[in-house]
C-alpha positions in Angstrom: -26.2 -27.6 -56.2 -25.9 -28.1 -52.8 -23.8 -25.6 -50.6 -21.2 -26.8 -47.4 -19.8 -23.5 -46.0 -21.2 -22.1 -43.1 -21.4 -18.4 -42.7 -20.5 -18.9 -38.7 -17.5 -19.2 -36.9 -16.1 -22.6 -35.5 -15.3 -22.9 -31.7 -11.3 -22.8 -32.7 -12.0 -19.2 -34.5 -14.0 -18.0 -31.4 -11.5 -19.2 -28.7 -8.9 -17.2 -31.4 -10.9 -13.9 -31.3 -11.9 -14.3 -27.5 -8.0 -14.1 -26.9 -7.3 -11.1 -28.7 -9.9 -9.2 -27.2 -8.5 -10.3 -23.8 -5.5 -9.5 -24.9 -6.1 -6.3 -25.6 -8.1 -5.5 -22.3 -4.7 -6.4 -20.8 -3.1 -4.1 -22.7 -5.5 -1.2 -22.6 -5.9 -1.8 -18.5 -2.0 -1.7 -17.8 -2.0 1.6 -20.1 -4.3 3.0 -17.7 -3.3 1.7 -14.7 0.0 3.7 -16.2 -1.6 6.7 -16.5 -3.6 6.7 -13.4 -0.1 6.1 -11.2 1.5 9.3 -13.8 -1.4 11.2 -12.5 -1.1 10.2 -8.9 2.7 11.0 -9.3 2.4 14.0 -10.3 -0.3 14.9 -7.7 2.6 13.7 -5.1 5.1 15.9 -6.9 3.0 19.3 -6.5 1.3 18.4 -3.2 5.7 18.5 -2.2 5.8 21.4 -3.9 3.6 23.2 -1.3 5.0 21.9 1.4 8.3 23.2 1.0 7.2 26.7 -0.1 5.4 26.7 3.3 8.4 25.6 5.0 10.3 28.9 2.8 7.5 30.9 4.4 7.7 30.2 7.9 11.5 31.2 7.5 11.0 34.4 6.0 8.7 35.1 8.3 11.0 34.0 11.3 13.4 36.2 9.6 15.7 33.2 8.3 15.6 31.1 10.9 14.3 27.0 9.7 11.6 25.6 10.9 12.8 23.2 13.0 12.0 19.5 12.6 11.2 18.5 16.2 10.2 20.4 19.8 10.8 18.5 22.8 8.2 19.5 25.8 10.7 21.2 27.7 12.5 23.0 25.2 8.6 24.3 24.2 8.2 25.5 27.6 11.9 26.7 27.5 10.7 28.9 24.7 7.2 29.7 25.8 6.1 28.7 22.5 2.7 28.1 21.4 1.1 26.7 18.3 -2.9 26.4 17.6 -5.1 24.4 15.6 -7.5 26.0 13.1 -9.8 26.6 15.8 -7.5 28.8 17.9 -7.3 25.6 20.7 -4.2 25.1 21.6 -1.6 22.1 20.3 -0.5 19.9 22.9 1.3 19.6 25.2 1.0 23.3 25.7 0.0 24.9 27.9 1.5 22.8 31.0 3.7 20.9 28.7 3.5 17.8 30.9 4.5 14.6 29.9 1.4 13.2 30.4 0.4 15.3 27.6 0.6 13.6 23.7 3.6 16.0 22.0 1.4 17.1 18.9 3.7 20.5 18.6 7.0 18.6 18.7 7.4 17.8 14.6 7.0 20.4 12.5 3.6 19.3 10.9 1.1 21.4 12.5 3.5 24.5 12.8 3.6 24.3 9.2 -0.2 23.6 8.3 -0.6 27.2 8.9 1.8 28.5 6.0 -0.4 25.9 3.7 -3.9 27.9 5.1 -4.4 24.7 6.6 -5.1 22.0 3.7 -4.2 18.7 5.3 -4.7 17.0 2.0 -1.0 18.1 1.3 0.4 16.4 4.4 -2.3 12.9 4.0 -2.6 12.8 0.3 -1.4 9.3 0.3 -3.9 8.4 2.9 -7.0 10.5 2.0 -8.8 10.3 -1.0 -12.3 12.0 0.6 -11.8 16.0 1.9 -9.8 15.9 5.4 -10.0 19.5 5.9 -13.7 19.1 8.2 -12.5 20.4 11.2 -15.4 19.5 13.1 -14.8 16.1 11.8 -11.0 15.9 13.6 -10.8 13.9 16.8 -7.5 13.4 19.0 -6.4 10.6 17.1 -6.2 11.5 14.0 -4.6 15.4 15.2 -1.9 13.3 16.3 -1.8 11.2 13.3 -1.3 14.6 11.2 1.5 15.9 13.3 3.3 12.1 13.3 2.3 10.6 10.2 2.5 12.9 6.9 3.2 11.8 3.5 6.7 13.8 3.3 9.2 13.7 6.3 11.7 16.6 7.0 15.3 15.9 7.2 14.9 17.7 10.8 18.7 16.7 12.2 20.2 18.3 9.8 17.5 21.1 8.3 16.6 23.2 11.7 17.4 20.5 13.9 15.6 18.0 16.5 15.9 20.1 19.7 16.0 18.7 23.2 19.2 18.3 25.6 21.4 15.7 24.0 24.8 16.9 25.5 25.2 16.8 29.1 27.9 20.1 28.7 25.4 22.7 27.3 22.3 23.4 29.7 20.1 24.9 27.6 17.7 22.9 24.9 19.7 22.6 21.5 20.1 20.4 18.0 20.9 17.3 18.0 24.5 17.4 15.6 26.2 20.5 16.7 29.1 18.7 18.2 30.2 15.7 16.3 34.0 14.4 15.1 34.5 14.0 11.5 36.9 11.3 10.1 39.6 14.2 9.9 39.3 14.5 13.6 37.7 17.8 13.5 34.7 19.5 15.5 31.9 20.2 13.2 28.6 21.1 14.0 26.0 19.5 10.9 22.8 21.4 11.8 21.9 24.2 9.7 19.4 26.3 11.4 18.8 29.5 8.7 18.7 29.7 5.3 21.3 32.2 4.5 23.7 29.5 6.5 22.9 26.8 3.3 25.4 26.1 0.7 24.1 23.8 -1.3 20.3 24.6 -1.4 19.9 22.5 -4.4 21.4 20.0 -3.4 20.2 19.0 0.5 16.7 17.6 0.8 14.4 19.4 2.6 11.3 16.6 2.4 11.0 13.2 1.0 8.2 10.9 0.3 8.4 8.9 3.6 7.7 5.8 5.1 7.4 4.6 8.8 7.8 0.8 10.1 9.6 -1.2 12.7 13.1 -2.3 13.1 13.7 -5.9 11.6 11.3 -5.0 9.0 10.8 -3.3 5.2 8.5 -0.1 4.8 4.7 -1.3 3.4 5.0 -1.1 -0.7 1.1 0.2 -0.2 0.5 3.8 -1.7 -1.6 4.1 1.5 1.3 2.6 4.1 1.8 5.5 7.0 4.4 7.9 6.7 6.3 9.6 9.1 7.3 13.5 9.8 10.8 12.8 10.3 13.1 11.5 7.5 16.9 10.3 7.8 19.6 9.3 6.0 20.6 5.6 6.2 23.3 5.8 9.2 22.7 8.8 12.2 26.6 8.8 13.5 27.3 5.9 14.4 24.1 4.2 13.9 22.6 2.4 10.8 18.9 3.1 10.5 18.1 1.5 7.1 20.0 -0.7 4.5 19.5 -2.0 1.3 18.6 -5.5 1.0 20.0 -7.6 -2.1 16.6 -7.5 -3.5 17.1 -3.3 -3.4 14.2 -2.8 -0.7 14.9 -0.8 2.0 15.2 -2.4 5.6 14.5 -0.7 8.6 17.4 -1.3 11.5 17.5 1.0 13.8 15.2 4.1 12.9 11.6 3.8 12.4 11.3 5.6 9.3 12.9 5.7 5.6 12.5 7.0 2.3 9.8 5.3 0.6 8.3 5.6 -3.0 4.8 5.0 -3.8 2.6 4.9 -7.0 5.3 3.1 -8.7 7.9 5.2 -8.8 10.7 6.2 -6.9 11.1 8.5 -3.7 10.1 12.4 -4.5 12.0 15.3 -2.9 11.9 19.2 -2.7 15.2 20.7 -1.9 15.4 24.6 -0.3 15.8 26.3 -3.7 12.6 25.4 -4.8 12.9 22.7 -7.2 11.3 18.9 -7.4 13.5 15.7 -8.0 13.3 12.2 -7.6 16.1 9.7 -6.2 16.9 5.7 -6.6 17.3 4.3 -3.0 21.3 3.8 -4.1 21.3 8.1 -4.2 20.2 8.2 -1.1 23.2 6.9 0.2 24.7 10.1 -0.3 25.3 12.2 2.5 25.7 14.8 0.7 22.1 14.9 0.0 20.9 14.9 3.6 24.3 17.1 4.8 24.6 20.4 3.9 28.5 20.6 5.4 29.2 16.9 4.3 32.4 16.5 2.5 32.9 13.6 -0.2 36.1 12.3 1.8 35.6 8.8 1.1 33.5 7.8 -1.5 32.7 9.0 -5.0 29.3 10.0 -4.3 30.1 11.1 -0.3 27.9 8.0 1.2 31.1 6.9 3.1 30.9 10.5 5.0 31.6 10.2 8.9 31.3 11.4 11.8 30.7 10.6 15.7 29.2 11.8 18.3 30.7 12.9 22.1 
């Protein structure tokens, strides 16, 4: 008798099995893209880690005193005060601190770097994945991309302060902050410049994931987008330096810099007591988070805290 079936499978039955296999590729690809970014996070999470116990260290070395976020030329000459590279040279603009000279010392990168024996992969994780820490390898540029660029930025008004003379009244170099107005019409001074002044160590950010850009525009969604050393809350006094669009991206206004998250997930932060979190950009409205003497007059999460400047 003669026999009809085949033992093959028709084109319909191949197409069928070609799209499950496809399928689930997608599905094992996305699992591991997952993973990878987890990883990644996580790598961001303890590389944030370090950075903060180095800032702890530079203060109990200082005996208290924060590191502070920013140097301008002449309050480093006011000083006398003189940071090196690894190998022993000298960071500009030391030692004429001219203005002709690039301000490498002024954010607190490379006076940090020390307390972290150096590593730059914790301040250009995001930007690095091949060993940075070649000395020999380091030209100009890229010493002044460590000190401008890192992966985390400081809240440096308000944690040690951005120093430089912003008052006309007091004559010697000081913090930005010191003398503002709050809403209740009082004189309050917002920069906290040693430890033992904090009262809310858990709750103030230290360092953020952070991301630098233009005015006008929105911070680069790429992991590998440049970052910036200083990090600010969404309105300095009387200025707005980032908003939320509709679409919940941030938008830079006036500032050049705003939190940013990468690998997926939101921004990271390390706060003075020693503890990681992580924030949605709506948190970071707070002020409470970026103030350690802000009071929640307004709003029920403080973001409507206020204050001016003389």
């Amino acid at each position: 008798m003669r026999r009809t079936g085949s033992g093959g499978f028709t084109i319909i039955e191949m197409l069928i099995v070609i799209g499950i296999i496809a399928l689930l590729i997608g599905v094992v690809m996305t699992a591991l893209i997952g993973v990878r970014q987890q990883g990644r996070k996580a790598v961001e999470k303890n590389e944030i880690r370090q950075v903060g116990n180095a800032w702890l260290k530079y203060s109990q070395v200082h005996k208290d005193r924060i590191a502070p976020g920013w140097l301008s030329p002449a309050t480093q000459s006011q000083w006398e005060t003189e940071i090196t590279f690894p190998d022993g040279t000298l960071v500009p603009p030391a030692p004429s601190y001219g203005n002709s000279q690039p301000n490498m010392a002024g954010p607190w990168t490379w006076r940090l770097l020390p307390y972290m024996e150096n590593d730059m992969r914790l301040v250009r994780g995001h930007l690095d994945r091949e060993t940075v820490n070649a000395w020999d390898e380091m030209d100009d540029k890229l010493k002044l991309e460590v000190a401008e660029s890192p992966t985390f930025g400081l809240n440096g008004y308000f944690l040690g302060g951005v120093w430089d003379r912003w008052y006309s009244d007091i004559r010697k170099s000081h913090p930005r902050f010191i003398k503002v107005q709050d809403s209740n019409q009082r004189k309050v001074n917002l920069t906290t410049t040693s430890l033992s002044m904090m009262t809310n160590p858990s709750r103030v950010i230290a360092f953020v994931t952070n991301g630098a850009g233009e005015p006008g525009t929105t911070p680069m969604r790429l992991d590998d987008g440049p970052g910036h050393w200083l990090a600010v809350p969404d309105r300095l006094g009387d200025t707005q330096q980032w908003a939320l669009t509709p679409g919940m991206d941030i938008e830079f206004l006036e500032g050049d810099s705003a939190p940013i998250g990468r690998h997926e997930g939101p921004p990271v932060t390390w706060h003075p007591d020693g503890h990681v979190d992580t924030f949605s950009y709506t948190d970071l409205l707070d002020k409470r988070l970026w103030i350690d003497r802000a009071q929640d007059q307004l709003g029920p999460m403080g973001s409507n805290y206020t204050y001016t400047e003389p």
